[in-house]
N, C-alpha and C positions, 0 to 999 in steps of 0.2 A: 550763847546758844550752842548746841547740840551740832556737830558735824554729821551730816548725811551717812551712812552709814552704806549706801551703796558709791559713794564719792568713789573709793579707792576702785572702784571695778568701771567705771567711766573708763569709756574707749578715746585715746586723743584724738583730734579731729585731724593729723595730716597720718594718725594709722590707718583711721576713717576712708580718707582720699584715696592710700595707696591700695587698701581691701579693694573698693569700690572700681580702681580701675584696673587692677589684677584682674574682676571678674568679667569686668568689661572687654578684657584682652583676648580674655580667654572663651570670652562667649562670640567673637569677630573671628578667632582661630577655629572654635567646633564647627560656628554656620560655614565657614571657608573649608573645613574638612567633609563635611554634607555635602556642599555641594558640587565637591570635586568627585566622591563618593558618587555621586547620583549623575552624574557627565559620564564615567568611568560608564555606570552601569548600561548606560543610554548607548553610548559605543558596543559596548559590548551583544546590547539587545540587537543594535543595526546589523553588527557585523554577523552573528546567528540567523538573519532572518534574510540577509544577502545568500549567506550559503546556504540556508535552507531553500532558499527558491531556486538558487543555482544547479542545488541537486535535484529538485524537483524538474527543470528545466530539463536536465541531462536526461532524465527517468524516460521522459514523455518523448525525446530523440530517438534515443536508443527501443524504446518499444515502439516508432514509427518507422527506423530503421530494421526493428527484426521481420515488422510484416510486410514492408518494402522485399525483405530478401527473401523472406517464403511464398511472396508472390511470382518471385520471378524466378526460381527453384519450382515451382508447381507451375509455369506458364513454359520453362526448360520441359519438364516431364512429357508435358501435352507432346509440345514437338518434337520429343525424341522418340515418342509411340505412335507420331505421323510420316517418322523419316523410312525413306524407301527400300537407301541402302548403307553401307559401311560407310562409306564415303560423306553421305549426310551427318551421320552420326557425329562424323569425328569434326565436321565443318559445324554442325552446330554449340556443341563441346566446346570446341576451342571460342566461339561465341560467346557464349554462356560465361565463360570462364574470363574472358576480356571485361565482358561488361561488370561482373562482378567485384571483379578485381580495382575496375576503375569506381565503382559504387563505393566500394569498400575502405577504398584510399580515401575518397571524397569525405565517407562518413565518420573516418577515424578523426580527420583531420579538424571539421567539424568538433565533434567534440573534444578537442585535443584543446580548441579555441574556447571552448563553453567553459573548460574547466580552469584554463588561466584567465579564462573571465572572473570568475567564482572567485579564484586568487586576489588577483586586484579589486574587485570591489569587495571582499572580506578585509581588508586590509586598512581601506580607505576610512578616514574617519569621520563620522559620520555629525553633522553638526544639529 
């Protein structure tokens, strides 16, 4: 009889085995690179979406601190066009000027803490 004439191109069956788990290896290492890949990403989205709020956060301070300080800049005015004499003036002045200075400390300080908030919870990772 006739030898097969595709015989000579038959794959031996332990090159078979090692093809077979070469790509099996390799298909355990791509899912394992995905999914590290997609963890990476997921940190990544948390820690953006921490500082986005965190900035958002600061936004909404600082513009409840500017009309905090224009009220009391325009509520200074009133009583400095009710004071009698010099004397008032300079007693309310240096008023004015106390309270603001203690607002102002308060309000820095504040968001000095918002913003190494934003720090640390950008940082943190997120599961």
């Amino acid at each position: 009889m006739a030898k097969d004439p595709f015989e000579q191109f038959a794959i031996p069956s332990e090159m078979r085995a090692f093809v077979e788990q070469s790509v099996t290896q390799a298909r355990k290492a791509f899912d394992g690179f995905i999914e590290a890949a997609n963890k990476a990403m997921g940190q990544l989205q948390g820690q953006a979406q921490a500082a986005q709020s965190g900035a958002t956060e600061i936004a909404h301070k600082s513009m409840s601190y500017a009309e905090q300080n224009v009220a009391a800049t325009f509520e200074f005015a009133q009583k400095l066009m009710q004071a009698k004499d010099a004397a008032e003036l300079m007693r309310l002045q240096s008023e004015y000027l106390s309270r603001q200075m203690q607002a102002l400390s308060s309000q820095v300080q504040d968001l000095g803490q918002s913003a190494a908030k934003i720090v640390v919870d950008s940082t943190k990772p997120k599961s």
